[in-house]
C-alpha positions in Angstrom: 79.1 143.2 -116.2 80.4 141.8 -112.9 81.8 138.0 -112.7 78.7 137.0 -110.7 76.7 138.5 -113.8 78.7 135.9 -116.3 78.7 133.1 -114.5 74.9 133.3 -113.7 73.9 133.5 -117.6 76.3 130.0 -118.5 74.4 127.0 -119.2 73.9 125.4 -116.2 76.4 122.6 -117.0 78.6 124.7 -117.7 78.3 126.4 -114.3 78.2 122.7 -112.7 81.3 122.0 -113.9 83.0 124.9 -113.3 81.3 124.6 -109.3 83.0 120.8 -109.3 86.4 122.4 -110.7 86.5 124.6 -108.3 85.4 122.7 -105.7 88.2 119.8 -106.5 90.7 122.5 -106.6 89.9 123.8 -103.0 89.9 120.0 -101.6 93.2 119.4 -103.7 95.1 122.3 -102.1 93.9 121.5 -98.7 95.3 117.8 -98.3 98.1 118.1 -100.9 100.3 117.1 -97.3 98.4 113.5 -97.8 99.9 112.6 -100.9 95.6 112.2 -102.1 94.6 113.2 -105.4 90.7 114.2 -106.4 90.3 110.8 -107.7 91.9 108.5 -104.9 89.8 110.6 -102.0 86.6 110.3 -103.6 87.7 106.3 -104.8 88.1 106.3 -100.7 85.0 107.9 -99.7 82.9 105.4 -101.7 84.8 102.2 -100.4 83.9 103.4 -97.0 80.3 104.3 -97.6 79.7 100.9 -99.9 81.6 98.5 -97.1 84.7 96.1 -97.3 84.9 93.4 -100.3 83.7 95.6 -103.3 84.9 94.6 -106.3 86.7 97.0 -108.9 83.6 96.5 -111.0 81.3 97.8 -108.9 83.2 100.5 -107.5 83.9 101.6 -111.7 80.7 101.2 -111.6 79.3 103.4 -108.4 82.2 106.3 -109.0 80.6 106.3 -112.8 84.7 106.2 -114.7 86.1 103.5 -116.9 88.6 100.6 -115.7 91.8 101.8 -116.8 92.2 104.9 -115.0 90.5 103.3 -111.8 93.1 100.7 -111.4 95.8 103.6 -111.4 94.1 104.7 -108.4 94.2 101.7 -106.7 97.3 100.9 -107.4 98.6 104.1 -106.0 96.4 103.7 -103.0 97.5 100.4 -102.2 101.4 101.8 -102.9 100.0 104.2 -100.3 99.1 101.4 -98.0 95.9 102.6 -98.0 94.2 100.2 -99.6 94.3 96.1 -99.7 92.9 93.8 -102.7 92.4 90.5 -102.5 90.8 87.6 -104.6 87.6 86.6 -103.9 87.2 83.3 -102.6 84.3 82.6 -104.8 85.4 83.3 -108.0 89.5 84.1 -108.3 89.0 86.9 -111.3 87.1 89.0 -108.9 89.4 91.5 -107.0 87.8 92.9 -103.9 88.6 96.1 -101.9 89.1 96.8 -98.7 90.8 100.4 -97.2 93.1 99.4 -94.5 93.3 100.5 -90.9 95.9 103.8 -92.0 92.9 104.3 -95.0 90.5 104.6 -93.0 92.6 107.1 -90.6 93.7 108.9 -93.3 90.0 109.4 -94.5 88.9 110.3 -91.3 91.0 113.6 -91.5 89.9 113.9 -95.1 86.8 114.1 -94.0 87.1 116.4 -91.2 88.9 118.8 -94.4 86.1 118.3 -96.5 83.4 119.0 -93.7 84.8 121.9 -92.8 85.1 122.9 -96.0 81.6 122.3 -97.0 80.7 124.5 -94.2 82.5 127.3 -95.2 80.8 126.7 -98.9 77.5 127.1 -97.1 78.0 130.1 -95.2 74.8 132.8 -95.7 72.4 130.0 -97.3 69.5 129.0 -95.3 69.5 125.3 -94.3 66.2 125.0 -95.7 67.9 126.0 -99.2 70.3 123.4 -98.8 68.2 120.7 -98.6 66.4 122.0 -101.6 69.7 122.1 -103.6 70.5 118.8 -101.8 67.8 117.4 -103.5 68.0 118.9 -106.6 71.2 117.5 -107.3 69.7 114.0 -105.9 67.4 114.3 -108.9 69.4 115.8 -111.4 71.6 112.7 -110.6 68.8 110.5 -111.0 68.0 111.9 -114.1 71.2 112.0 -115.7 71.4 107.8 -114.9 68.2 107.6 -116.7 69.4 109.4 -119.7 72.6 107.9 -119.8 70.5 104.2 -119.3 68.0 105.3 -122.4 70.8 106.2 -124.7 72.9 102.8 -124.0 69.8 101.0 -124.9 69.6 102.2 -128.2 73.6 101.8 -129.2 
């Protein structure tokens, strides 16, 4: 039985996470020159896309991980000089984020990596097939916040 064989007969969990693995690893090796990690690129790519002034609540809560090992990240982000936090000037325990101008440089070529990346992913699947698995994981999302929503109701 060939590898493709194996894989295709995993749950499909299994076969998600194995995907995001692999996928991490590929992104990993490719900027390892940045000094970026998995965890600060993606803590990066949602600052951008959610705006200046987030607070490390909301982005725990939006990247979907705990606290603790968040605030490593942004520690070694801001260390980085990626990254500047400052109190809010409403209510002094709320930190908000904010990448800096060398952040949002350094994401820029991230991105260009990950694009180009993502393209080479897709090679030989139909753009119309994309979408479809494009929206697929939109709802499996979706479904998964639900779930996770329903079960933290009755705790």
């Amino acid at each position: 039985m060939s590898e493709d064989d194996l894989f295709s007969r995993r749950p499909m969990g299994m076969r998600m996470a194995m995907i995001v693995r692999q996928w991490r690893a590929v992104i990993d090796d490719a900027i390892v020159d940045t000094g970026l990690t998995q965890s600060s690129w993606t803590v990066m790519m949602q600052l951008q896309q959610l705006g200046d002034n987030v607070s490390v609540s909301e982005l725990a809560e939006v990247q979907g991980i705990e606290l603790p090992p968040l605030m490593r990240t942004l520690t070694q982000l801001e260390k980085q000089g990626y990254l500047l936090r400052t109190t809010s000037p409403y209510d002094k325990r709320i930190r908000l984020l904010a990448l800096t101008p060398e952040g949002k440089a350094i994401l820029n070529t991230l991105t260009q990596v990950i694009e180009t990346f993502q393209a080479r992913v897709s090679q030989n699947i139909a753009p119309e097939h994309i979408e479809i698995f494009s929206a697929t994981l939109n709802q499996i999302a979706c479904n998964l916040r639900t779930i996770r929503e329903e079960d933290n109701k009755t705790e």
